[in-house]
N, C-alpha and C positions, 0 to 999 in steps of 0.2 A: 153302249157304254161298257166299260172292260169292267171286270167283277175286282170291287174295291181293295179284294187283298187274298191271297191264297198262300196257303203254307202248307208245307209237307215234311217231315226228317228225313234226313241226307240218305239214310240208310233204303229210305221206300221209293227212289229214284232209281228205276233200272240201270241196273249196271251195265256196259259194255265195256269189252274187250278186244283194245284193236288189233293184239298179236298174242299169243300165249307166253304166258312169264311178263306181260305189262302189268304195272295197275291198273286195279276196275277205275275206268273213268265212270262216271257219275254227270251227265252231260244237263247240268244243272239249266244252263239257257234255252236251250233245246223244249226240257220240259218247262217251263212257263211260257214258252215262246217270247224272251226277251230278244229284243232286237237293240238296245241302246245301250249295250255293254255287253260283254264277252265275260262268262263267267262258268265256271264248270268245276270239280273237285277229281281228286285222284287219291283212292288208297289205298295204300300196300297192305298186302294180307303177313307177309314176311319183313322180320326185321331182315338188316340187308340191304332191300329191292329198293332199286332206283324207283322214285315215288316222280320226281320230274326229272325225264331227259336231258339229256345236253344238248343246248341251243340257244341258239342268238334269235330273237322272232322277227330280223330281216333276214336272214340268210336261209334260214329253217325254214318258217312261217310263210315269208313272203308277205309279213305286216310291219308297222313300225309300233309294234303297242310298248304302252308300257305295261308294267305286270307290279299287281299285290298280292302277295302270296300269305296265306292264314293259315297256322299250324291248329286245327279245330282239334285234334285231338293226336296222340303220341307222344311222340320225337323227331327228329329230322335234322338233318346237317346239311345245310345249303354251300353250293362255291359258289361265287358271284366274282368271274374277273382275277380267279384266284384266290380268293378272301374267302377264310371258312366262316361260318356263323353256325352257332350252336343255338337249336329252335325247339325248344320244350312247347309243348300246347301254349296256346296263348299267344306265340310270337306272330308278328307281322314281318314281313320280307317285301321293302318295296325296290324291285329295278326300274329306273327311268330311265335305262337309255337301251332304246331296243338291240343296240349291236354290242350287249355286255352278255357273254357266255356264262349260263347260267346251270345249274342242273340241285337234284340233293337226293341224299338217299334217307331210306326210313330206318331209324333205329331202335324202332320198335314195329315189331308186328299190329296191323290195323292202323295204324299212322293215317292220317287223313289230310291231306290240305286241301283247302280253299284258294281258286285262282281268278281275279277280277283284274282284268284287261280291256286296252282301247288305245286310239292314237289321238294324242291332245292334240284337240281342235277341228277333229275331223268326224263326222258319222260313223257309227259301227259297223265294219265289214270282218264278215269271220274270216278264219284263216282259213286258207285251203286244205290244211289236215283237216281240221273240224267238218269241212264239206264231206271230204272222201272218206271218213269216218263214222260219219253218223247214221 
């Protein structure tokens, strides 16, 4: 039987780095070994720095997730489709359709977001970045 509940802060998640000048990912499912949802954090150490990419997660990804995206600490200006949204801590970011072009930058140094993704209706399969990544 699996152990009833584990916690740990975002910050004692090793951090990896899949290119220099990325955000630290923080490969949140990885360490708990979640398998039934896709979830993982990104934080910019620089205000500035693209905190998430630009990408559609069929076209990118090669999934059809949708994506919530949690601003845990910062700032952040998301485009979604074109549409800016201004994302102080606190805010939620949800895309439902995986083929909307999305990205945001941090606008504040240490920015953090939280990403929980998956495709309704189906089992969790990571994306093949996350594979060749991890």
């Amino acid at each position: 039987m699996p152990d009833p509940a584990q916690s740990v802060h975002v910050d004692d998640i090793p951090t990896l780095a899949p290119k220099t000048g990325d955000p630290d990912w923080k490969p949140i499912r990885l360490h708990f070994g979640i398998s039934g949802f896709g979830v993982n954090a990104w934080r910019a150490t620089d205000a500035g720095q693209l905190i998430v990419e630009r990408h559609t997660e069929t076209e990118d990804s090669g999934t059809s997730h949708q994506e919530l995206y949690f601003v845990a600490r910062g700032h952040a200006t998301f485009t979604v489709d074109g549409e800016s949204i201004d994302a102080p801590a606190g805010t939620l970011v949800y895309v439902p359709d995986p083929d909307s072009v999305r990205e945001a930058g941090a606008n504040e140094a240490d920015t953090l977001v939280l990403i929980v993704g998956g495709t309704a209706g189906e089992a969790f399969t990571p994306s093949q970045w996350e594979l060749e990544h991890a």
